[in-house]
DSSP file (Angstrom, degrees, kcal/mol; ACC not computed):
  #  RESIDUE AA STRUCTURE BP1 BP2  ACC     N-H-->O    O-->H-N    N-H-->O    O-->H-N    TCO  KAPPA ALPHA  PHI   PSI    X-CA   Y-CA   Z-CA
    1    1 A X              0   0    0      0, 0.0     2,-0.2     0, 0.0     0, 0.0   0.000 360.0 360.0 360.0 138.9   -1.0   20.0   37.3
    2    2 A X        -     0   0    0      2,-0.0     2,-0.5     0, 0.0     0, 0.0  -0.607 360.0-152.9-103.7 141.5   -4.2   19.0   35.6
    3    3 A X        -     0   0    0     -2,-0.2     2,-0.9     4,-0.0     0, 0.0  -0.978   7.7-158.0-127.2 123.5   -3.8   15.9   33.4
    4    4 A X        -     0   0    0     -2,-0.5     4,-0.5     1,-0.2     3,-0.1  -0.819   9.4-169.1-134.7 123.0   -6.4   15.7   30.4
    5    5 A X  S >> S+     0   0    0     -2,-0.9     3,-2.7     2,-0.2     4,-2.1   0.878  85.7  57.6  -9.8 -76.0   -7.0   12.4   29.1
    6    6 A X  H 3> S+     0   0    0      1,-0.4     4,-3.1     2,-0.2     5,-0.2   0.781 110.2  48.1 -46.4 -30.4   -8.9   13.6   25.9
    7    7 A X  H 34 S+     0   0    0      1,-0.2    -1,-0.4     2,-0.2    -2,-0.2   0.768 115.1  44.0 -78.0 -26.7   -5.8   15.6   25.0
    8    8 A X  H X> S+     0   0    0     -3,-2.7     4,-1.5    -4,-0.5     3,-1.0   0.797 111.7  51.0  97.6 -80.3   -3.5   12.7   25.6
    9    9 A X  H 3X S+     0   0    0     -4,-2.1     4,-6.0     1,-0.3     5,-0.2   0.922 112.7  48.3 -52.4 -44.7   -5.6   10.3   23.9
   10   10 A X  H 3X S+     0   0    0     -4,-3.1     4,-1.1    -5,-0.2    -1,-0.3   0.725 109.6  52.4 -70.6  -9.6   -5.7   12.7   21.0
   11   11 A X  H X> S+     0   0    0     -3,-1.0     3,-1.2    -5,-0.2     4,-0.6   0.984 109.6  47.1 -51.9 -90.0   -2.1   13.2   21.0
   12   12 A X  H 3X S+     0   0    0     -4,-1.5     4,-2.0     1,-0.3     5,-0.3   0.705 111.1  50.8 -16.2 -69.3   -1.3    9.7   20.9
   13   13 A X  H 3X S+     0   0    0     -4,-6.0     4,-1.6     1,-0.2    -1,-0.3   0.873 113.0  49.2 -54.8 -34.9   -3.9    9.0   17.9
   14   14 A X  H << S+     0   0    0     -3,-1.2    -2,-0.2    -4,-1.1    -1,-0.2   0.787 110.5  49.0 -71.6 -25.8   -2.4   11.9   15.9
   15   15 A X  H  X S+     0   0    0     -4,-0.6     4,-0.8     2,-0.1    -1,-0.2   0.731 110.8  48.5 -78.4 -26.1    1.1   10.6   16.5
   16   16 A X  H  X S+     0   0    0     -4,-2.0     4,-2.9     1,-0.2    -2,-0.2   0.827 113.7  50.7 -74.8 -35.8    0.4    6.9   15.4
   17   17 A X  H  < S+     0   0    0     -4,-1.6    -1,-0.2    -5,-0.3    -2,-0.1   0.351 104.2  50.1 -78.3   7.9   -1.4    8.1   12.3
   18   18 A X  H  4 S+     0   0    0     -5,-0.1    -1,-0.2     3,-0.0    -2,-0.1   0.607 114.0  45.1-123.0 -30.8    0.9   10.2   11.0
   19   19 A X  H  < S+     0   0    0     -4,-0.8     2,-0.3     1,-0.1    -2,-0.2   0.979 109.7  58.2 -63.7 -47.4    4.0    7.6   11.2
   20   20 A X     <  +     0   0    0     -4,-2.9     2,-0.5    23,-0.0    -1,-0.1  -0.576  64.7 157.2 -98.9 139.3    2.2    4.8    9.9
   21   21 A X        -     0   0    0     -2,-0.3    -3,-0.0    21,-0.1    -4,-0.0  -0.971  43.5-101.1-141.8 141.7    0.5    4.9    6.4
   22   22 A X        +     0   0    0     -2,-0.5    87,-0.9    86,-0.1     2,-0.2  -0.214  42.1 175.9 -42.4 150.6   -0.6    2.0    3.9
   23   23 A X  E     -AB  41 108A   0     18,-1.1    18,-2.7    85,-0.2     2,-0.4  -0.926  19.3-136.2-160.4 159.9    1.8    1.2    0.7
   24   24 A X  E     -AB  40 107A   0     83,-1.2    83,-1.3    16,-0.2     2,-0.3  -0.907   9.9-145.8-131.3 170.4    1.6   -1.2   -1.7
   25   25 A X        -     0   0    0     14,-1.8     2,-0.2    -2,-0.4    81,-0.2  -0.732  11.1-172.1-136.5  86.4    4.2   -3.3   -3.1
   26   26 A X        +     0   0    0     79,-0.5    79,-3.2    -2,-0.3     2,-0.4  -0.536  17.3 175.6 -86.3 126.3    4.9   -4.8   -6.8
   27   27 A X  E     -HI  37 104B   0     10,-2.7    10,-2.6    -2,-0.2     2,-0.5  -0.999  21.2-166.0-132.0 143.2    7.8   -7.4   -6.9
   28   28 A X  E     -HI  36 103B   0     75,-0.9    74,-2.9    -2,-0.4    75,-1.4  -0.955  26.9-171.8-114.3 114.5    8.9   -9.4  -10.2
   29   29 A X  E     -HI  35 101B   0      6,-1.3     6,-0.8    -2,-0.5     2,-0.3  -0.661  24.1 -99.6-106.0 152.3   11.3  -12.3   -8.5
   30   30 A X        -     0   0    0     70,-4.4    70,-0.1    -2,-0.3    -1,-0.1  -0.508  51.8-170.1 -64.5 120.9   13.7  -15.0  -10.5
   31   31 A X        -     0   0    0     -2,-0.3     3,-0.1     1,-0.1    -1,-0.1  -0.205  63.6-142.9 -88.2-168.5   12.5  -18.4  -10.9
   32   32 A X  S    S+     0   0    0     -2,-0.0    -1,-0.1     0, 0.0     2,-0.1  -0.339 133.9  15.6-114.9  89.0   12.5  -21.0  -11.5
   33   33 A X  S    S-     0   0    0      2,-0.0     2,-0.3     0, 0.0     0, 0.0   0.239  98.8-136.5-102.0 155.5    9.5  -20.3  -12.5
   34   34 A X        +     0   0    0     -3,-0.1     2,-0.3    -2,-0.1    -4,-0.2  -0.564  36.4 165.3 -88.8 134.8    9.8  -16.5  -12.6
   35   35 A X  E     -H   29   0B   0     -6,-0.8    -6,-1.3    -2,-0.3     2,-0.2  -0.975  27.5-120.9-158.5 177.2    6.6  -14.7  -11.0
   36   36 A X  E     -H   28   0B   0     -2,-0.3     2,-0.3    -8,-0.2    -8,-0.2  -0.624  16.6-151.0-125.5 154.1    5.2  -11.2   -9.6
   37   37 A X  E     -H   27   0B   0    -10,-2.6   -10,-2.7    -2,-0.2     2,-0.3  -0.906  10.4-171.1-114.9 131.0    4.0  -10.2   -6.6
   38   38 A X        +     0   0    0     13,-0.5    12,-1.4    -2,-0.3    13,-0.3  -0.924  18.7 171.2-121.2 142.8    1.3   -7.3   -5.1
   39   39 A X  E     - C   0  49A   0     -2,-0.3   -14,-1.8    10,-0.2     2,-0.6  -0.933  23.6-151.8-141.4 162.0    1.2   -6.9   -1.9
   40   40 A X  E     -AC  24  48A   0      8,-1.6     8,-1.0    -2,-0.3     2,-0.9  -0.926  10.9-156.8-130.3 118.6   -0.7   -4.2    0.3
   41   41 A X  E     -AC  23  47A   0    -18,-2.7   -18,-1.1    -2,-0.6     6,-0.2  -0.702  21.2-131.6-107.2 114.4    0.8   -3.5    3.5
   42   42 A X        -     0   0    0      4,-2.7   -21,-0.1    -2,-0.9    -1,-0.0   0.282  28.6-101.9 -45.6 176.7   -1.9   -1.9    6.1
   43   43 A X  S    S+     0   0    0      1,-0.2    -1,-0.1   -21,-0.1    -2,-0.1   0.422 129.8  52.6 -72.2   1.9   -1.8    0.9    8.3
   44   44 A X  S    S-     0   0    0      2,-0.1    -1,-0.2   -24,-0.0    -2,-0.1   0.384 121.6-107.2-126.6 -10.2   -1.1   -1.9   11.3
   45   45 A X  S    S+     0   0    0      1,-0.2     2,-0.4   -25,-0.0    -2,-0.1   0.564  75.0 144.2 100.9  -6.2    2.1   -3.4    8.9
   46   46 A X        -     0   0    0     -5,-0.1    -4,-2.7     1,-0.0     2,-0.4  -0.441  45.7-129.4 -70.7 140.4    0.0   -6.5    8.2
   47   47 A X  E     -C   41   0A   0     -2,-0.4     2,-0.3    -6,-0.2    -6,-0.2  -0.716  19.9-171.0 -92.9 143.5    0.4   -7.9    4.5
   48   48 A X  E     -C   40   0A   0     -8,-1.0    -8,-1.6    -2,-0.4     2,-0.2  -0.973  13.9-142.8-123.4 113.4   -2.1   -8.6    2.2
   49   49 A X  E     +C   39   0A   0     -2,-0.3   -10,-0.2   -10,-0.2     3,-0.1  -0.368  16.7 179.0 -76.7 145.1   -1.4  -10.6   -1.2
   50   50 A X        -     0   0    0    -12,-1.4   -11,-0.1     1,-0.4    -1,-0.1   0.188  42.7-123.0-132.1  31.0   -3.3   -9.6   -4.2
   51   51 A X        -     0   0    0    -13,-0.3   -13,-0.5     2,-0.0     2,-0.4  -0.315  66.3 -27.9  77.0-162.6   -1.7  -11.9   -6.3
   52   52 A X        +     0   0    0    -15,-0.2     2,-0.2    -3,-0.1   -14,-0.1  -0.922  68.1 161.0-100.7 131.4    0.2   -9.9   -9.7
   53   53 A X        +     0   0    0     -2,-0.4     3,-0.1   -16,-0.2   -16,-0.1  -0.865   8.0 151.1-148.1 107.6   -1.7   -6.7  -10.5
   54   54 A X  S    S+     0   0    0      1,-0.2     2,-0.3    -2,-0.2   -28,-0.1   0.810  77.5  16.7 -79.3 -47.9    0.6   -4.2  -12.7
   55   55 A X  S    S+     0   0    0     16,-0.1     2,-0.3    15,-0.1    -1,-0.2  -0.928 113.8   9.7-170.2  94.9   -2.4   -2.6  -14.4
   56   56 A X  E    S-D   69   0A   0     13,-1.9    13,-1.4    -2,-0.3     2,-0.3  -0.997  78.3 -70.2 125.5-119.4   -6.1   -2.5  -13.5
   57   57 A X  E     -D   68   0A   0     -2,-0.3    11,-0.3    11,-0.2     2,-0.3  -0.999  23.1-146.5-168.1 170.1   -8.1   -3.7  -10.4
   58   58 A X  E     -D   67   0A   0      9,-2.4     9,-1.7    -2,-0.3     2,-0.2  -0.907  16.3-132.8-151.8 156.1   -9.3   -6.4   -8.3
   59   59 A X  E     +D   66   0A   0      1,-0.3     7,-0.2    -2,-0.3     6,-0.1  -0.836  65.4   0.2-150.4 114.2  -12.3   -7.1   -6.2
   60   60 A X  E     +     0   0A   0      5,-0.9     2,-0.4    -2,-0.2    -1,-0.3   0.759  67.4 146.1  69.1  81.5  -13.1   -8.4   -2.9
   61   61 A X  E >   -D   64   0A   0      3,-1.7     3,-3.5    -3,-0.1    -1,-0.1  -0.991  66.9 -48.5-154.4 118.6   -9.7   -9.2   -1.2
   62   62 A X  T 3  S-     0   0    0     -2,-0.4    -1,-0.0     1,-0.3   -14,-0.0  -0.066 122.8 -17.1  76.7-163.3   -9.6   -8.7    2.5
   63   63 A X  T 3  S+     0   0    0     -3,-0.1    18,-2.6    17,-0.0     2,-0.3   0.372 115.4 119.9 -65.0  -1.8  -10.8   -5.7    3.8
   64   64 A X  E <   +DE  61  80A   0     -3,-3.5    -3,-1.7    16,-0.2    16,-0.3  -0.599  34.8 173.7 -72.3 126.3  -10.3   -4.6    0.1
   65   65 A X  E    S-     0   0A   0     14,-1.8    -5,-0.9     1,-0.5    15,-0.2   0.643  78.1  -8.3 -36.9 -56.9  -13.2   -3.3   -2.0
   66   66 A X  E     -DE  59  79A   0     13,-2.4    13,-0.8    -7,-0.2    -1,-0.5  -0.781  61.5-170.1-174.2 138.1  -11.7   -2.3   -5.0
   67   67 A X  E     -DE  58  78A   0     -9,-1.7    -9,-2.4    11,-0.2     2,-0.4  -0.949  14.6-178.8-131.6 118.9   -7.8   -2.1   -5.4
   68   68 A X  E     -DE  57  77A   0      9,-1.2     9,-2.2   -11,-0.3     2,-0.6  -0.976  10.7-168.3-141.8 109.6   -7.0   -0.3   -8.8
   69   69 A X  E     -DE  56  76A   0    -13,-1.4   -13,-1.9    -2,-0.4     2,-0.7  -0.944   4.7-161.5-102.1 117.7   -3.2    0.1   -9.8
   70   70 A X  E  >> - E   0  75A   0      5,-2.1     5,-2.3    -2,-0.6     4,-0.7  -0.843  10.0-177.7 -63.4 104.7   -2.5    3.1  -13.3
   71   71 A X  T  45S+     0   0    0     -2,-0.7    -1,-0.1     3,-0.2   -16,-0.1   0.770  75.8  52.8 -82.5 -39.0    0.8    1.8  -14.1
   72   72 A X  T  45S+     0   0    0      1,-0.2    -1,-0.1     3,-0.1   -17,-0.0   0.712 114.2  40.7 -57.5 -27.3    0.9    4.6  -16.8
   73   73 A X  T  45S-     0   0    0      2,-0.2    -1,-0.2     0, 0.0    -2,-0.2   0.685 105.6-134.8-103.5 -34.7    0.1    6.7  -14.6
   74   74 A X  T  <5S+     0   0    0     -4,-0.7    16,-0.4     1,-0.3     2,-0.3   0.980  73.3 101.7 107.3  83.7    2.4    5.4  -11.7
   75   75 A X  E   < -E   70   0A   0     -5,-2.3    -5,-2.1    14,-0.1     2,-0.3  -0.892  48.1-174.2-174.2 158.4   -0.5    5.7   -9.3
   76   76 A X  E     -EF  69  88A   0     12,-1.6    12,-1.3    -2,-0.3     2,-0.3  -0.886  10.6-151.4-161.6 167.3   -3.4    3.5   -7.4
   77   77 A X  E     -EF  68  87A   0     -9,-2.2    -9,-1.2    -2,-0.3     2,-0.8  -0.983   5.1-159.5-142.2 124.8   -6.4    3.9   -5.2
   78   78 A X  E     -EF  67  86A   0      8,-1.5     8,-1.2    -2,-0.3     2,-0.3  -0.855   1.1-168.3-105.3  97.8   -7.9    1.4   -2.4
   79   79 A X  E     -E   66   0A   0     -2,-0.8   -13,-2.4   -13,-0.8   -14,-1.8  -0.716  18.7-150.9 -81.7 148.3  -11.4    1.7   -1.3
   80   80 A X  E >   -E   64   0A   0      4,-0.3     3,-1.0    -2,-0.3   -16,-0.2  -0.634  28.1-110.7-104.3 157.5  -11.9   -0.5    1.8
   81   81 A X  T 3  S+     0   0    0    -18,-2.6   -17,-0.1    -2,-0.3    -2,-0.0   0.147 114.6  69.5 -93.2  26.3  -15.1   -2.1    2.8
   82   82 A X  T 3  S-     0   0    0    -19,-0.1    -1,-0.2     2,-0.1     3,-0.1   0.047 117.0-107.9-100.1 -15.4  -15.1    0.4    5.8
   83   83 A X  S <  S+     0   0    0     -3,-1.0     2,-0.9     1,-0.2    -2,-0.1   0.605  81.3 123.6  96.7  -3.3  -15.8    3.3    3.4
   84   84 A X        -     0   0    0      2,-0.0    -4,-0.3    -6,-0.0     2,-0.3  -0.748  42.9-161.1-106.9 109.2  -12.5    4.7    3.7
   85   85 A X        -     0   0    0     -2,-0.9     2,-0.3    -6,-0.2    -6,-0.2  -0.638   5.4-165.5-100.4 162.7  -10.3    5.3    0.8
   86   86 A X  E     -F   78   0A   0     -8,-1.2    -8,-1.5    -2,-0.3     2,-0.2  -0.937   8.8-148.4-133.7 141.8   -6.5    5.9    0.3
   87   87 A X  E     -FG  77 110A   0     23,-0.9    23,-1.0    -2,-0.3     2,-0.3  -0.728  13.9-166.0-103.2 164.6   -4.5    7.2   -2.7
   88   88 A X  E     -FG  76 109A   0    -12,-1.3   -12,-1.6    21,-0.3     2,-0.3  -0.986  10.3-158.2-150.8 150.2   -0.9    6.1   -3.5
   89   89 A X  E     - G   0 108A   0     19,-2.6    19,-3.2    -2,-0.3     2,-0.8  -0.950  32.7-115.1-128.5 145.9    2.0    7.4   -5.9
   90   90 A X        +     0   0    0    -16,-0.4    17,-0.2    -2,-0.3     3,-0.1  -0.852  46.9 165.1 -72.4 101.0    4.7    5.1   -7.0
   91   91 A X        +     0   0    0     -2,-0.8     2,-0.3     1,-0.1    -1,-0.2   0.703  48.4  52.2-126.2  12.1    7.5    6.6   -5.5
   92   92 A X        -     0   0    0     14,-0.3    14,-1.8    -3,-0.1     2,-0.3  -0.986  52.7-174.9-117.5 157.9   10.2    4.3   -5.5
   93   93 A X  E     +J  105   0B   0     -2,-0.3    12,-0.2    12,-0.2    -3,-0.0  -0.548  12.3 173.0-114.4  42.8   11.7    2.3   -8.7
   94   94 A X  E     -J  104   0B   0     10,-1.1    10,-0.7    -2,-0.3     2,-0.3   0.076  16.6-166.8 -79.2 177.9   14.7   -0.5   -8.0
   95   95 A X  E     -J  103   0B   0      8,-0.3     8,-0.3     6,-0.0     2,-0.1  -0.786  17.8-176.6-157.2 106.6   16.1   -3.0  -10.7
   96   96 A X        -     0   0    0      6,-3.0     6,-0.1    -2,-0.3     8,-0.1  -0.216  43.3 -96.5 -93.8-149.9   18.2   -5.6   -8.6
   97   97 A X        -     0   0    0     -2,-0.1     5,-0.2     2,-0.1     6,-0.1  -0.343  57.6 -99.5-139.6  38.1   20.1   -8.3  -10.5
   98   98 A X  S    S+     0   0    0      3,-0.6     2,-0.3     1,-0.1     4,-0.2   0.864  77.8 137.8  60.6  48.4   17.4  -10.9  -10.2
   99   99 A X  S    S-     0   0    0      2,-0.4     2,-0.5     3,-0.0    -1,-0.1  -0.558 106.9 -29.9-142.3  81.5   19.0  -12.9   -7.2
  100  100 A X  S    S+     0   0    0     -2,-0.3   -70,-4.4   -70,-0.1     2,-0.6  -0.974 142.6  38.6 -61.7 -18.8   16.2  -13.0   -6.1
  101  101 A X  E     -I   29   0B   0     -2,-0.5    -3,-0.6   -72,-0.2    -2,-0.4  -0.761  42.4-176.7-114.6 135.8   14.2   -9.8   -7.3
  102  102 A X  E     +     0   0B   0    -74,-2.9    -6,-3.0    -2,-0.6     2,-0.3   0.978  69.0  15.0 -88.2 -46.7   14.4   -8.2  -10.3
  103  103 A X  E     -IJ  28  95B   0    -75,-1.4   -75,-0.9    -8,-0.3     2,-0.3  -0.755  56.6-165.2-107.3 163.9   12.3   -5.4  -10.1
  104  104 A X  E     -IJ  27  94B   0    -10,-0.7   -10,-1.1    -2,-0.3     2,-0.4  -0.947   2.4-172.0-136.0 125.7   10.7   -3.4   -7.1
  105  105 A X  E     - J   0  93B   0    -79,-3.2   -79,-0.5    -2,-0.3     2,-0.3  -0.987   8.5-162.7-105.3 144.1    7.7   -0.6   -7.3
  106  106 A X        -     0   0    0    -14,-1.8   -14,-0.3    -2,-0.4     2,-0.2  -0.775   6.8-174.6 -83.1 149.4    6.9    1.2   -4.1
  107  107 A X  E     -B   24   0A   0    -83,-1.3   -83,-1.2    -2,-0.3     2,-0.3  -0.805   9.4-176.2-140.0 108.1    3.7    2.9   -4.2
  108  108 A X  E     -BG  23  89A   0    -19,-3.2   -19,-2.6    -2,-0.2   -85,-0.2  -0.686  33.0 -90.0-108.4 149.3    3.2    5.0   -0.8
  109  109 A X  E     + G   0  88A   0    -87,-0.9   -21,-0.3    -2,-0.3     2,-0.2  -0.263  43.5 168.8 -85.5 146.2    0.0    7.0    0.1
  110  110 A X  E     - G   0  87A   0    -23,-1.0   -23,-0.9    -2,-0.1     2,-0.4  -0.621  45.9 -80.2-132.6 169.5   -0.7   10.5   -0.8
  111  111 A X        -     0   0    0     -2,-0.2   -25,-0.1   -25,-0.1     2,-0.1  -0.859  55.9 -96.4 -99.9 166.0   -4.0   12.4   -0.5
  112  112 A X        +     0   0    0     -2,-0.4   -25,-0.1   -27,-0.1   -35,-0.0  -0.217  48.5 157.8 -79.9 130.6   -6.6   11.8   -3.3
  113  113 A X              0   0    0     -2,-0.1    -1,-0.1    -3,-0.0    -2,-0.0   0.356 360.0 360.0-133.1   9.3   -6.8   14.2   -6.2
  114  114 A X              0   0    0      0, 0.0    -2,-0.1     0, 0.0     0, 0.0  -0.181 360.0 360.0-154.3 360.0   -8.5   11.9   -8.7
């Protein structure tokens, strides 16, 4: 039996890349003082804050380029300073009971159509 690498390797890369995906993450927590949270969690599971962003964009963060959340739209975009961008849909929505978080958005990555 013939073993090829390339096919192996390529396996491998296709299998990691298809479990693990960027998401970002809006939390509004209970104070004292009450504040919000953004977070972007990488393809590798590392977090990155970006401070409270509901609704517009931010600059320069990271690896980040441009981070742009539509809250109206439920939906967000990250170009990276690698060249590679990723789209995201809000698709989950919690309300806890503020002990500690009151709200949660998910926003999990989708392919680009805008």
């Amino acid at each position: 039996m013939k073993f090829n690498f390339s096919a192996a390797a390529f396996a491998l890369l296709l299998g990691s890349t298809a479990t693990e995906a960027a998401w970002i993450r809006i939390r509004a927590y209970n104070g004292p003082p009450r504040y919000d949270n953004t977070v972007h969690i990488g393809n590798d599971g590392r977090e990155l804050a970006l401070g409270f962003l509901l609704d517009g964009c931010k600059n320069n963060i990271g690896g980040i380029k441009t981070v742009c959340i539509d809250n109206i739209r439920a939906r967000a975009h990250v170009d990276y300073h690698s060249g590679i961008k990723r789209c995201f849909r809000r698709t989950k929505s919690t309300q806890g009971d503020c002990d500690p978080v009151c709200w949660q958005w998910d926003y999990t990555q989708v392919n680009c159509d805008w």
